[in-house]
N, CA, C and O atoms as CSV, one atom per row, in Angstrom:
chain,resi,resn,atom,element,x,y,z
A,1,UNK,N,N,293.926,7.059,-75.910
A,1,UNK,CA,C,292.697,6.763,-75.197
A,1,UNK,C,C,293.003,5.735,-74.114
A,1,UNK,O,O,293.541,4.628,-74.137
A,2,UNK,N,N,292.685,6.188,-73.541
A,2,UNK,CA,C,292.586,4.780,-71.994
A,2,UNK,C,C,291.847,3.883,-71.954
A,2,UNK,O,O,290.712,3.715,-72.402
A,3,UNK,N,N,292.555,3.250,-71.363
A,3,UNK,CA,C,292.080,1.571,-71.796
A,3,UNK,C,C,291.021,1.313,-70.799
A,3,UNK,O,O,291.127,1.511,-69.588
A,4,UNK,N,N,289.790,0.762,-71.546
A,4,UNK,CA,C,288.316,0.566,-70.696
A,4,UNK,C,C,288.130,-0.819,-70.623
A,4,UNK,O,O,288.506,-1.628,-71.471
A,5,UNK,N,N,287.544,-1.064,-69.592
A,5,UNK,CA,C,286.978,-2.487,-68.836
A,5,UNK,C,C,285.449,-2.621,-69.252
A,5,UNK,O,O,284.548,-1.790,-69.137
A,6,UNK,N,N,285.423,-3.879,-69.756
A,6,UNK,CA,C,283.808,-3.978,-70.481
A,6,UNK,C,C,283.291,-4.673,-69.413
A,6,UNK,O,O,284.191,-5.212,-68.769
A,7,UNK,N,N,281.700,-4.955,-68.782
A,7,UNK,CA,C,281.179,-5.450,-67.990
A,7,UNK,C,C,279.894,-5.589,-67.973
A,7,UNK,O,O,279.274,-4.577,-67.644
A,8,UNK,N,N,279.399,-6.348,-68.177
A,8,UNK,CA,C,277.750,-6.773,-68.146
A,8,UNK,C,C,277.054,-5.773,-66.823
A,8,UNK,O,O,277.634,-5.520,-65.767
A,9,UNK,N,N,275.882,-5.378,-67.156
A,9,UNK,CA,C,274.993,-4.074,-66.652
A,9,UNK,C,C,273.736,-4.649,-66.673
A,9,UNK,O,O,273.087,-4.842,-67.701
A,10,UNK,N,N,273.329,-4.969,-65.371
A,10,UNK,CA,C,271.730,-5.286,-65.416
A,10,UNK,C,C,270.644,-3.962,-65.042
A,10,UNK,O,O,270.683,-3.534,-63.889
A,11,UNK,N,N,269.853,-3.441,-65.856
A,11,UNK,CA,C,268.902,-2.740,-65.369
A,11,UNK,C,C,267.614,-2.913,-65.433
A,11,UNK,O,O,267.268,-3.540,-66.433
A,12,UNK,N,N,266.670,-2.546,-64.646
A,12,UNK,CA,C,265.406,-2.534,-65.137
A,12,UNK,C,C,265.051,-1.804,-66.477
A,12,UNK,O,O,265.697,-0.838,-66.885
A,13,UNK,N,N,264.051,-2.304,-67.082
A,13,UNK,CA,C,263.833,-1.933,-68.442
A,13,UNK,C,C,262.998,-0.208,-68.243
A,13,UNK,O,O,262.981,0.311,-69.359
A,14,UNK,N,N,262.686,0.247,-67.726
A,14,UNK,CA,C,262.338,1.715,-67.076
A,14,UNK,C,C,263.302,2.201,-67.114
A,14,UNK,O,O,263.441,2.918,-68.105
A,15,UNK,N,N,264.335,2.148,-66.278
A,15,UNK,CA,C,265.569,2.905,-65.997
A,15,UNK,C,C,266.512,2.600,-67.117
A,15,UNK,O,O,267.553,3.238,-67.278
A,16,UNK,N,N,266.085,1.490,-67.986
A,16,UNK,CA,C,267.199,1.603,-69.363
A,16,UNK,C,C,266.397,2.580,-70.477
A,16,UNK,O,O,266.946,3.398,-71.215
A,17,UNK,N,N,264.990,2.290,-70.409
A,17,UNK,CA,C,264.430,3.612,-71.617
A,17,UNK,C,C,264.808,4.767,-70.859
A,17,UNK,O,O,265.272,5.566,-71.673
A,18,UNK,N,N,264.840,5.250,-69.715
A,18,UNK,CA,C,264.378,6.343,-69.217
A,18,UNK,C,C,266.575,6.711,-69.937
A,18,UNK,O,O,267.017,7.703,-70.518
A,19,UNK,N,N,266.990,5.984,-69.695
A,19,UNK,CA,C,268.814,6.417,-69.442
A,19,UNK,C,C,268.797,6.568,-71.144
A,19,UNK,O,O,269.383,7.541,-71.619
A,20,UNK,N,N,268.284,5.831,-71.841
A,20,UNK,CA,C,268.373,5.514,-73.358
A,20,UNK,C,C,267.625,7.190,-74.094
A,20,UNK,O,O,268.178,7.859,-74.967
A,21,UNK,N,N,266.097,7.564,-73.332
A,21,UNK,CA,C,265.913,8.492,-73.599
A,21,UNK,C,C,266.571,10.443,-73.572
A,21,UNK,O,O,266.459,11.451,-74.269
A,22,UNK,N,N,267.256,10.002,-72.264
A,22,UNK,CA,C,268.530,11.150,-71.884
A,22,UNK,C,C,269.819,10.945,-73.006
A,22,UNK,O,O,270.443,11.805,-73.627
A,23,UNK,N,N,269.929,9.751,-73.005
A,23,UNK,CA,C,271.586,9.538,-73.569
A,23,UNK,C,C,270.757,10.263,-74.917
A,23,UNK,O,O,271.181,11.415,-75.007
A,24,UNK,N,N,269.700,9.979,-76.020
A,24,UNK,CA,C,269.560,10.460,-76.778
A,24,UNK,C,C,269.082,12.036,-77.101
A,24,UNK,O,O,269.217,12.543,-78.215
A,25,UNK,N,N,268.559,12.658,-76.061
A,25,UNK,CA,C,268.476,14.162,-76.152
A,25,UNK,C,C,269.816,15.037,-76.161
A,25,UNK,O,O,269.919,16.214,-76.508
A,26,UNK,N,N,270.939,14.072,-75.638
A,26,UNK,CA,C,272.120,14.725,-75.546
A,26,UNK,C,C,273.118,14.442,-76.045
A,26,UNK,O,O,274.300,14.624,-75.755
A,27,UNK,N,N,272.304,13.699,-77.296
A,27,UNK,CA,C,273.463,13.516,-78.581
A,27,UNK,C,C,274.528,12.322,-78.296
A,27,UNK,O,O,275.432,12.249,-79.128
A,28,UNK,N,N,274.548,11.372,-77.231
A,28,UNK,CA,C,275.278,10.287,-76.564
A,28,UNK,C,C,274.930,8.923,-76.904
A,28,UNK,O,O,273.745,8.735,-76.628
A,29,UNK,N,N,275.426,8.007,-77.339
A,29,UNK,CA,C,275.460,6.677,-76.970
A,29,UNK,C,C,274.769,6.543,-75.035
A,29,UNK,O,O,274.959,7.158,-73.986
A,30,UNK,N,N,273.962,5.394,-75.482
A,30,UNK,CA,C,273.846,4.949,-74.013
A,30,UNK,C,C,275.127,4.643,-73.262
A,30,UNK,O,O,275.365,5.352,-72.284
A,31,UNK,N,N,276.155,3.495,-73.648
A,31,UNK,CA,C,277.167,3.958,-73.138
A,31,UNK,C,C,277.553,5.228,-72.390
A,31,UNK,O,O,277.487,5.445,-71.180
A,32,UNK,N,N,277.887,5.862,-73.182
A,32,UNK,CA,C,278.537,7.157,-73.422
A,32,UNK,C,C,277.772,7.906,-71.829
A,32,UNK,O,O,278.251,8.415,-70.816
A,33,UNK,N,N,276.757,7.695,-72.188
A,33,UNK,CA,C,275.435,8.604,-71.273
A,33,UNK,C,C,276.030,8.271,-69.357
A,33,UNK,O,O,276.106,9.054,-68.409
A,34,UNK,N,N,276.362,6.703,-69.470
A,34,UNK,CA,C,276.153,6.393,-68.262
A,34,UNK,C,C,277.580,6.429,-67.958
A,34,UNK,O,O,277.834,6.456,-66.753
A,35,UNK,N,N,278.493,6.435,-68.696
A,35,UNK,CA,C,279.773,6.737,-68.199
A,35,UNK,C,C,280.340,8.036,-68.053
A,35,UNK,O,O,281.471,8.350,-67.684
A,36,UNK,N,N,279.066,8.968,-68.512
A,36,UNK,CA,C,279.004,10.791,-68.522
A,36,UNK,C,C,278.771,10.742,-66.700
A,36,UNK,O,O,279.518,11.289,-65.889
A,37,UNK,N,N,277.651,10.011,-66.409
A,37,UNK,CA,C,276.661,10.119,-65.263
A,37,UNK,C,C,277.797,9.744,-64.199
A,37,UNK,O,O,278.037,10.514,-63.268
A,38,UNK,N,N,278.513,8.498,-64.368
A,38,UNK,CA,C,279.139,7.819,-63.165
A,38,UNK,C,C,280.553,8.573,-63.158
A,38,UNK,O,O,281.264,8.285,-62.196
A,39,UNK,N,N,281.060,9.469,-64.052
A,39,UNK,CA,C,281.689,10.512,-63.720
A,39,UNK,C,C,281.794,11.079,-63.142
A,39,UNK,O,O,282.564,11.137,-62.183
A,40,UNK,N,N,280.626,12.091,-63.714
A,40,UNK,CA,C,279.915,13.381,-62.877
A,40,UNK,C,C,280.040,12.690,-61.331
A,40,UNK,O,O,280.842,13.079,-60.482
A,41,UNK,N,N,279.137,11.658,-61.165
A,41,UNK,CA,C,279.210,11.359,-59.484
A,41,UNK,C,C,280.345,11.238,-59.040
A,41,UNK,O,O,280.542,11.712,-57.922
A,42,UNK,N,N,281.359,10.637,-59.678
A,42,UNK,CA,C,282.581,10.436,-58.589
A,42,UNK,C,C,282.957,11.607,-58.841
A,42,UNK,O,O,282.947,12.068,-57.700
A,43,UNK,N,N,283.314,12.511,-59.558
A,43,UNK,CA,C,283.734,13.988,-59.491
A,43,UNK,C,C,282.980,14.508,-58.202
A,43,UNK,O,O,283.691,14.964,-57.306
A,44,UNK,N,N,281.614,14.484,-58.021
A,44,UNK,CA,C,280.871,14.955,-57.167
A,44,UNK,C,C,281.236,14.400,-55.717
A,44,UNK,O,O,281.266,15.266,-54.843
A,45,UNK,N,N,281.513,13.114,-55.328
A,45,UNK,CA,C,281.622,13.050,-54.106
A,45,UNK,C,C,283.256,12.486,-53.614
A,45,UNK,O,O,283.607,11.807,-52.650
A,46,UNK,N,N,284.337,13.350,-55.194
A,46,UNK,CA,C,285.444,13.737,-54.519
A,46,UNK,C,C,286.111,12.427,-54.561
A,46,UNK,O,O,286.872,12.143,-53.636
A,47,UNK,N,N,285.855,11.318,-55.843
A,47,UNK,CA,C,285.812,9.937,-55.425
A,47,UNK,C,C,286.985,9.861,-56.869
A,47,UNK,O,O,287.422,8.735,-57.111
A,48,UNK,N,N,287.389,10.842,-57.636
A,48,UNK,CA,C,288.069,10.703,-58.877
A,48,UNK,C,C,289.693,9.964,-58.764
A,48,UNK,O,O,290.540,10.055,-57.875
A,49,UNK,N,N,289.695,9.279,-59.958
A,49,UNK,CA,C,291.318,8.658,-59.535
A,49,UNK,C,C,292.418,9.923,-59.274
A,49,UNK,O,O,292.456,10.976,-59.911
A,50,UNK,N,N,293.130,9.599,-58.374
A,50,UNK,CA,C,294.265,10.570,-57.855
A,50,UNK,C,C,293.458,11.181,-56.541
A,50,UNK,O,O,294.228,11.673,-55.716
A,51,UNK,N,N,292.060,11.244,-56.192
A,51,UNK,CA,C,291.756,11.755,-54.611
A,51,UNK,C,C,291.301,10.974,-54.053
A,51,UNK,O,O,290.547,10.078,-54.434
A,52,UNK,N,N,291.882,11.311,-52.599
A,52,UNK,CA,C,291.988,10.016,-51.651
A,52,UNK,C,C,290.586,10.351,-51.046
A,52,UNK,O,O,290.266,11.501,-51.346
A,53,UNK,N,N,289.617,9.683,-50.259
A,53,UNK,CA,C,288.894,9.912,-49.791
A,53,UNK,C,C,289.072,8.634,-48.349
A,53,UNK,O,O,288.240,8.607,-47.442
């Protein structure tokens, strides 16, 4: 497993139920949920380690 960087996360309390309510329909840790999400985006705008942008 690769080694992860821990870091304090401020959100509004809306956007933490609303992320808390997704992470749980899809079987995820909140964690889990938002490091699914900030994936997906850098996959999406081509931003993944190893491509140069």
């Amino acid at each position: 497993m690769p080694d992860k960087k821990n870091f304090p996360l401020r959100l509004q309390q809306e956007t933490f139920d609303a992320l808390q309510k997704w992470a749980d329909d899809e079987f995820r840790s909140l964690n889990g949920q938002i490091e699914y999400l900030l994936t997906q985006a850098l996959k999406k705008a081509g931003r993944t380690p190893g491509n140069k942008k």
